[in-house]
C-alpha positions as CSV (number, residue, x, y, z in Angstrom):
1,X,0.0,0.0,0.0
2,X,1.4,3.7,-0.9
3,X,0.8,7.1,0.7
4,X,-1.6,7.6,-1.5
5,X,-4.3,4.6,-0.6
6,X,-3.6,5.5,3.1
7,X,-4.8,9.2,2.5
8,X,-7.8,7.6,0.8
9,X,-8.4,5.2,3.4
10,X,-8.5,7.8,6.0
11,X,-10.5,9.7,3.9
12,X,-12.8,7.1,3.5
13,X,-13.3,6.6,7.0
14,X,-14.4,10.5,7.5
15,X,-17.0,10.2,4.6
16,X,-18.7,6.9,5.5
17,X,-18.3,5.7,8.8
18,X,-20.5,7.4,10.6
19,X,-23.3,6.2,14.0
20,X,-24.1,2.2,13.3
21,X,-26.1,1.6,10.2
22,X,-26.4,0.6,6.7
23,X,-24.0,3.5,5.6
24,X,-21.5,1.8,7.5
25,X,-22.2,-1.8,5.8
26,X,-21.4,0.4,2.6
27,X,-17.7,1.4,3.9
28,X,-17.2,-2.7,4.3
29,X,-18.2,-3.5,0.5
30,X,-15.9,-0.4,-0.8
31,X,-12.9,-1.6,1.5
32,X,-12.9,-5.0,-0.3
33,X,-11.5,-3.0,-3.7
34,X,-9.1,-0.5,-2.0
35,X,-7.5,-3.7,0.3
36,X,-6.8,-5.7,-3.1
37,X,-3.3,-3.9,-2.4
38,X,-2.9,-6.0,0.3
39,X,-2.6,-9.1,-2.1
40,X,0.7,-7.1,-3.7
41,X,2.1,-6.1,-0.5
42,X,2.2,-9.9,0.9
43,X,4.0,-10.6,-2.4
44,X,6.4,-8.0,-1.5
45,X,7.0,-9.0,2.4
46,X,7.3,-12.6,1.5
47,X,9.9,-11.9,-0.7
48,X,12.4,-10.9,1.9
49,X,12.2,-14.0,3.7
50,X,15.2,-15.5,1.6
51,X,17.3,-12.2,2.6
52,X,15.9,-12.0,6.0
53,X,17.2,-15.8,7.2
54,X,20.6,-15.3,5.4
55,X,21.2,-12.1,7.1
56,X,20.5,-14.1,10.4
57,X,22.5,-17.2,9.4
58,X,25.3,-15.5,8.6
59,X,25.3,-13.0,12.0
60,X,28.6,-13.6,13.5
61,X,26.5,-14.6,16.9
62,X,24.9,-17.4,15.0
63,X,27.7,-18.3,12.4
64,X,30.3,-19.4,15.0
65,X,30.4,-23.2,13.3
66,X,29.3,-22.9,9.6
67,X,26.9,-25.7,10.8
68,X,25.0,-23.6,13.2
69,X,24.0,-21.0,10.9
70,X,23.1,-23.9,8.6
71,X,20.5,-25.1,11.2
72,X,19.4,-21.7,12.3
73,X,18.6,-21.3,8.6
74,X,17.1,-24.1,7.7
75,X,15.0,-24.0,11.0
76,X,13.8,-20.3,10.4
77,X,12.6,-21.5,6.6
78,X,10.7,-24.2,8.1
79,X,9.0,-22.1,11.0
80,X,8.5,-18.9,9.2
81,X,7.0,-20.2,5.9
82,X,3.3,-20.6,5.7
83,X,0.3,-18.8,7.4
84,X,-1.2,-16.0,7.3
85,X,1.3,-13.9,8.2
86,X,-1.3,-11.6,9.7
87,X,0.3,-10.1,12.6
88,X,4.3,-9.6,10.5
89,X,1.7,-8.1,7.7
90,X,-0.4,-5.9,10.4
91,X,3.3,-4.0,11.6
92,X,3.8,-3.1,7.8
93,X,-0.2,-1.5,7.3
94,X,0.1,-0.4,10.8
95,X,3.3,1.8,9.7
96,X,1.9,2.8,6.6
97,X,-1.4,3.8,8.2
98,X,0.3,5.7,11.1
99,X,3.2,7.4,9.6
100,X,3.2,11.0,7.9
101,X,3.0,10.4,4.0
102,X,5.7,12.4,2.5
103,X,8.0,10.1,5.2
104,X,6.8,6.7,3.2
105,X,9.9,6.3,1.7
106,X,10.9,2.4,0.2
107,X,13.5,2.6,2.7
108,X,11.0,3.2,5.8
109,X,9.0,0.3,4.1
110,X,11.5,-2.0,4.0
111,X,12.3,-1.2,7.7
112,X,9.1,-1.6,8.4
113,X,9.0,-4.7,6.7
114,X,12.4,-6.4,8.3
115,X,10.3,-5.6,12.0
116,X,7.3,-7.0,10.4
117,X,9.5,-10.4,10.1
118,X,10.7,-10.3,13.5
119,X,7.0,-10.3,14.5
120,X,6.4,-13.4,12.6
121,X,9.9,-14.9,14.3
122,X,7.7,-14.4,17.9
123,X,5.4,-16.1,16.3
124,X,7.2,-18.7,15.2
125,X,9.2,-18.7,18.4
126,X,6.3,-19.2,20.6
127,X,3.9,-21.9,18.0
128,X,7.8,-24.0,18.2
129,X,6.7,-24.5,22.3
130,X,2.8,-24.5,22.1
131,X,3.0,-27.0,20.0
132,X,5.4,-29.6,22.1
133,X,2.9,-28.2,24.9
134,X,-0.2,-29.0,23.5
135,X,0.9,-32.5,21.7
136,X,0.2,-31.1,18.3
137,X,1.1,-33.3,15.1
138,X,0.5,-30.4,12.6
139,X,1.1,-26.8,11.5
140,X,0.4,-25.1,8.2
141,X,-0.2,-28.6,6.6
142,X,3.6,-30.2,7.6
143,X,4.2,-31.6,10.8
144,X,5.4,-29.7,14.3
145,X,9.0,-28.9,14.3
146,X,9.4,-30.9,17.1
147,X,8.1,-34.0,15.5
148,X,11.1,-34.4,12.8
149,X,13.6,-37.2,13.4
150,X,16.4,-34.7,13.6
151,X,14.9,-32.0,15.7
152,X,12.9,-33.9,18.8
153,X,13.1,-32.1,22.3
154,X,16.2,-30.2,20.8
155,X,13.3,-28.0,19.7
156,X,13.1,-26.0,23.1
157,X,16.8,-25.4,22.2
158,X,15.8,-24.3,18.7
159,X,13.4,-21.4,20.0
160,X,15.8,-20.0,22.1
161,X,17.4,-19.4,19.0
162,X,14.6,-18.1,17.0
163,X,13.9,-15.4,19.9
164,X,17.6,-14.6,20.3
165,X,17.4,-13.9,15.8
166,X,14.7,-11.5,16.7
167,X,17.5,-9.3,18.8
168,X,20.1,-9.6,16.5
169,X,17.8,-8.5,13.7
170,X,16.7,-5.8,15.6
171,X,19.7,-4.4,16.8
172,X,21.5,-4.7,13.1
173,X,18.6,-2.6,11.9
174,X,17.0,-0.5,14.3
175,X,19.8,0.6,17.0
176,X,20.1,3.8,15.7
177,X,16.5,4.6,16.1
178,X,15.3,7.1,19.0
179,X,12.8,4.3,20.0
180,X,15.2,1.1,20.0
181,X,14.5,0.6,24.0
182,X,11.1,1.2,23.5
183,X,10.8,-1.2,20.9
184,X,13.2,-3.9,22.7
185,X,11.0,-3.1,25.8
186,X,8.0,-3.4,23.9
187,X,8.9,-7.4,22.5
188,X,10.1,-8.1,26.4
189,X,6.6,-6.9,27.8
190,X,4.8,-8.8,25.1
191,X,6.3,-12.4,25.5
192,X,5.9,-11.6,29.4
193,X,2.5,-11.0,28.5
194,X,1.8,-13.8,26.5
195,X,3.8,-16.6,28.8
196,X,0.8,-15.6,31.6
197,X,-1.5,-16.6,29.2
198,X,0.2,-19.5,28.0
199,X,0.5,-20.3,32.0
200,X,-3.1,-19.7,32.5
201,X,-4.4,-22.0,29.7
202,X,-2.4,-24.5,29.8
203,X,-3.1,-25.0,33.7
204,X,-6.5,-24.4,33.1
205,X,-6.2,-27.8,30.4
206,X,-4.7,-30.0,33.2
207,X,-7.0,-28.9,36.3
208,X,-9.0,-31.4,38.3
209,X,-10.8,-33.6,36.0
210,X,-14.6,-32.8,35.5
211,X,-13.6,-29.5,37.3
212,X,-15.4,-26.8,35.6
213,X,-15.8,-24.7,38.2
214,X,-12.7,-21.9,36.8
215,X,-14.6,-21.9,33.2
216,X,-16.3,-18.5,33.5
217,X,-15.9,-15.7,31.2
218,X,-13.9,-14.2,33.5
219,X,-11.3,-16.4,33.9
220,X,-11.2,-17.2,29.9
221,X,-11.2,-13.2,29.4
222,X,-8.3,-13.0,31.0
223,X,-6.4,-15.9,29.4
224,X,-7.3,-14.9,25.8
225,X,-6.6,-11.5,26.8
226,X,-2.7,-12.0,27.7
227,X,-2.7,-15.1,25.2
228,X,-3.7,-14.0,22.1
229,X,-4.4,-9.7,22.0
230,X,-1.1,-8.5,23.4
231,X,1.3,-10.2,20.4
232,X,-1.2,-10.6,17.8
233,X,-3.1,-7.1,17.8
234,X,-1.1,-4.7,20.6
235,X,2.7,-5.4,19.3
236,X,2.1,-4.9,15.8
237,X,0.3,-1.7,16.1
238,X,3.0,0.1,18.4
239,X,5.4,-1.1,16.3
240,X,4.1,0.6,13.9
241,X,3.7,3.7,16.0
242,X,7.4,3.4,17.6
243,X,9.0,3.4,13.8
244,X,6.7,6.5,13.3
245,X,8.1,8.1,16.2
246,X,5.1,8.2,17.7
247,X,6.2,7.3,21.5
248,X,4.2,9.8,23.6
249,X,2.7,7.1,25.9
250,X,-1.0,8.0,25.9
251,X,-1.5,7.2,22.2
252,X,0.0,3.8,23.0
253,X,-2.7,3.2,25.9
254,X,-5.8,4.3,23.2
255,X,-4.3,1.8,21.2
256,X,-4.0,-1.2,23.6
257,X,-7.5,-0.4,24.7
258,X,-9.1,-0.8,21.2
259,X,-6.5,-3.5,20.3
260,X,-7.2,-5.9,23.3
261,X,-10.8,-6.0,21.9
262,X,-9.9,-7.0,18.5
263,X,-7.6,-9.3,20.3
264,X,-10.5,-11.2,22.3
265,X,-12.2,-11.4,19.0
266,X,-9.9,-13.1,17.1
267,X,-9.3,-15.7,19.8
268,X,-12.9,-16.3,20.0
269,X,-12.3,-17.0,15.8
270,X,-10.3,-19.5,16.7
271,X,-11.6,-21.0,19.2
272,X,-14.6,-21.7,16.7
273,X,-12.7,-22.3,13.8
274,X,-10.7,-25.0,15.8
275,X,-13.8,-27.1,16.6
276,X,-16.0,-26.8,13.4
277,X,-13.5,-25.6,10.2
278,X,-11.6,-28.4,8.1
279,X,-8.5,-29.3,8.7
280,X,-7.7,-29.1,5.1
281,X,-8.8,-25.2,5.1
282,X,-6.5,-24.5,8.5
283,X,-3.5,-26.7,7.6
284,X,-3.6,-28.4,11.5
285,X,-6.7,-30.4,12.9
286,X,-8.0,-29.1,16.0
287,X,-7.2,-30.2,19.4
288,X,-9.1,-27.9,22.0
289,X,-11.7,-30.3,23.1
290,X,-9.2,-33.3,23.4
291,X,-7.2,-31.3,25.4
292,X,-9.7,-29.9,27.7
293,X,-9.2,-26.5,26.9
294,X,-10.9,-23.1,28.4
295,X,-12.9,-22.2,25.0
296,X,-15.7,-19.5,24.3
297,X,-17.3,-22.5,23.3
298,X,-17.1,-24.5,26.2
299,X,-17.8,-21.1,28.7
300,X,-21.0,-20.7,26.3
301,X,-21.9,-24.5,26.4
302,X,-21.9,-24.7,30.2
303,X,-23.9,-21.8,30.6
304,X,-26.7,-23.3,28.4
305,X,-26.6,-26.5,29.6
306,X,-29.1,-28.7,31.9
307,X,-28.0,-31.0,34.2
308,X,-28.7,-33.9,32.1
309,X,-26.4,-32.3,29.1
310,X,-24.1,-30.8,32.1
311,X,-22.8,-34.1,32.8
312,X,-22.4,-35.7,29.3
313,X,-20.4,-32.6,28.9
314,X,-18.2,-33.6,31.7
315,X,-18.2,-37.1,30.5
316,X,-17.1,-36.5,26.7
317,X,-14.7,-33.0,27.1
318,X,-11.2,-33.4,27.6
319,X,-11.3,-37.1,26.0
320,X,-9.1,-38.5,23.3
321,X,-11.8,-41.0,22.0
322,X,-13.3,-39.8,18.3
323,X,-16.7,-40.3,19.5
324,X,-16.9,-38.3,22.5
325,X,-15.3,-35.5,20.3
326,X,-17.8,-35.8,17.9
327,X,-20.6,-36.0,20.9
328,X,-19.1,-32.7,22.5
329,X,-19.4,-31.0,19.1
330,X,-23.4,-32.3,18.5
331,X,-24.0,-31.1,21.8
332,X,-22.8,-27.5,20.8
333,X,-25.1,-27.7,17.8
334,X,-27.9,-28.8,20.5
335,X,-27.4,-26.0,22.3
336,X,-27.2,-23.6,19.2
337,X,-23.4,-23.1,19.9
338,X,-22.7,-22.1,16.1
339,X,-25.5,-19.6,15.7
340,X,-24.4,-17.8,19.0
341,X,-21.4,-17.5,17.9
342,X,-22.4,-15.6,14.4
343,X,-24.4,-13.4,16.3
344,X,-21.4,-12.8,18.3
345,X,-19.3,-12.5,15.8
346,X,-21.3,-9.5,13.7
347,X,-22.2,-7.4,17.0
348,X,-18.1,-7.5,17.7
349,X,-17.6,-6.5,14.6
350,X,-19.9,-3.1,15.0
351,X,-18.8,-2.1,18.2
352,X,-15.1,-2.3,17.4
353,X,-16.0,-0.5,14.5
354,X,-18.1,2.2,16.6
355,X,-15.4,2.3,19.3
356,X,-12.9,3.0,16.5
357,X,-15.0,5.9,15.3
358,X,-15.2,7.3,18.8
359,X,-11.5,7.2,19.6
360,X,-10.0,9.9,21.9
361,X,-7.3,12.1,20.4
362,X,-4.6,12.6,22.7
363,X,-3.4,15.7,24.4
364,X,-0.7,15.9,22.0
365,X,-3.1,15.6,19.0
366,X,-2.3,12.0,18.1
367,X,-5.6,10.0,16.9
368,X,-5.3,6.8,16.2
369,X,-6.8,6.5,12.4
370,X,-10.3,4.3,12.3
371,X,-9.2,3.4,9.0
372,X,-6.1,1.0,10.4
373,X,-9.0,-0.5,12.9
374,X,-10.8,-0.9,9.6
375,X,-8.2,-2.5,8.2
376,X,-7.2,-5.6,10.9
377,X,-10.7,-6.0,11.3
378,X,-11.3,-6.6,7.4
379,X,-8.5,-9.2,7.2
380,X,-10.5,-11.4,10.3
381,X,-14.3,-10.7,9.9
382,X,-16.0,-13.9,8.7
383,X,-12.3,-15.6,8.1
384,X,-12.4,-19.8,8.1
385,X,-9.0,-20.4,8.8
């Protein structure tokens, strides 16, 4: 995307999105031909992936023996390649969005475009262990890393690595920026953030059995909100503000407000997706239900049920065996489970949209544009993988 669609986003955003109603429906059709950009600009960021690991591989920290860089190459092709790459992709727009145009240089881009990888190393860094956590056989349609012959439990090895590639690719490229410590603070705070949630979900998966007591909406807020919102939505977006030079603090908090919303959202996606999307669409099969997972499903199924579907809830969830899968998932359709979550799903959607309209601007002036909350929320809204 150039300066040029990022004025006309923005000025899209003043024209059409105004109090809920149909004239906002009409903003969501025309953002569907001014986002075919993003097709081009995926294009673009995936092909710096060959430069990016090469540049890692042959860091002096890494290329000690020839056959460590080697390994950390091959192991950040494997890792990185696949997916999405929704939140590496969201740093880039983010920047774009954020940054004054006549600064959008293809230098700046292609900054922002070596940060957007070392979003997708985090990534990669932290699906390396949740997978090896979680028992998972798949990942973007190949198996775990941790499954190969040659890799095994040397895997918790490996993502020490891939976090420690994310510093030195950092600090190669963006040491001389007024904002480095902020940036290196921000990445700290994040995975802090996200290892609570990992703590709290995984614990929450190997309670008491038949304990259901802790599956609230409370206590699944809070792990989806330090799980999934605070690397997938917050980092991404102050990212984009930090290589903007945007650092005044109170911006940053307007963002994480709006951002820990979209956050919840897209775990919620998930957390559907997991249970009743194909495999072949998502490129892993799903596992929450086996594992006994905290899920807005599960929350939502336990609040609907009786006593009589209470305990063949407790009987079926967290088990192994096909068929009590498969009776956990007819008992969400029993309880309407799917249609709750579409209704879910499209009231979300407004009320981000309506918050993003209504956004403080700071003392400073900063405003955080509606059109880059337009923008994430456009690359998630009715998504099946």
């Amino acid at each position: 995307m150039n300066s040029s669609l990022a004025r006309a986003l923005n000025k899209s955003m003043r024209l059409y999105v105004s109090p809920l109603g149909s004239t906002q429906h009409h903003v969501f059709k025309m953002s569907t031909n001014i986002f075919k950009s993003q097709t081009k600009e995926k294009e673009t960021f995936l092909d710096l992936l060959p430069t990016i690991t090469e540049s890692i591989a042959k860091n002096p920290k890494f290329d000690v023996v020839p056959s460590v860089g080697d390994w950390v190459k091959k192991m950040l092709e494997y890792n990185l390649n696949g997916g999405k790459k929704s939140r590496g992709l969201s740093t880039v727009y983010s920047y774009e969005m954020i940054e004054n145009p006549e600064n959008i240089t293809e230098e700046a881009l292609h900054k922002a475009r070596i940060m957007g990888w070392c979003v997708e190393m985090l990534q990669a860094y932290l699906v390396v262990l949740d997978d090896m956590m979680d028992g998972s056989t798949t990942r973007r349609g190949v198996p775990c890393w941790y499954r190969l012959p040659e890799v095994g439990l040397g895997a918790i090895n490996d993502s020490i690595l891939i976090y420690m590639a994310i510093f030195q690719t950092i600090k190669m490229h963006f040491s001389d920026k007024n904002s480095y410590l902020d940036i290196l603070e921000l990445f700290n705070e994040t995975l802090l953030n996200t290892s609570i949630g990992q703590h709290l979900d995984y614990t929450m998966a190997h309670r008491t059995k038949n304990n259901y007591d802790l599956f609230t909406l409370e206590r699944y807020n809070a792990i989806i909100k330090f799980k999934t919102s605070y690397y997938t939505y917050k980092l991404p977006v102050c990212l984009g503000l930090y290589l903007a030079n945007k650092v005044d603090k109170e911006i940053h908090k307007v963002a994480e407000d709006i951002l820990i919303d979209i956050g919840q959202f897209f775990q919620i996606q998930d957390d559907f997706i997991d249970c009743f999307s194909d495999e072949i669409l998502t490129g892993k099969m799903g596992t929450d239900i086996q594992e006994g997972k905290c899920t807005w499903l599960a929350v939502t199924a336990l609040q609907r049920c009786n006593a009589e579907q209470r305990a063949e809830f407790e009987m079926c969830y967290a088990s192994k065996d096909l068929a009590d899968v498969q009776r956990i998932k007819r008992l969400y359709e029993k309880l309407e489970i799917p249609q709750a979550y579409k209704e879910y799903e499209r009231n979300t959607y407004e009320r981000i949209l309506h918050q993003a309209n209504n956004m403080p601007a700071t003392a400073s002036g900063d405003r955080l544009s509606p059109a880059l909350i337009l923008r994430l929320l456009d690359m998630i809204y009715k998504r099946k993988h």
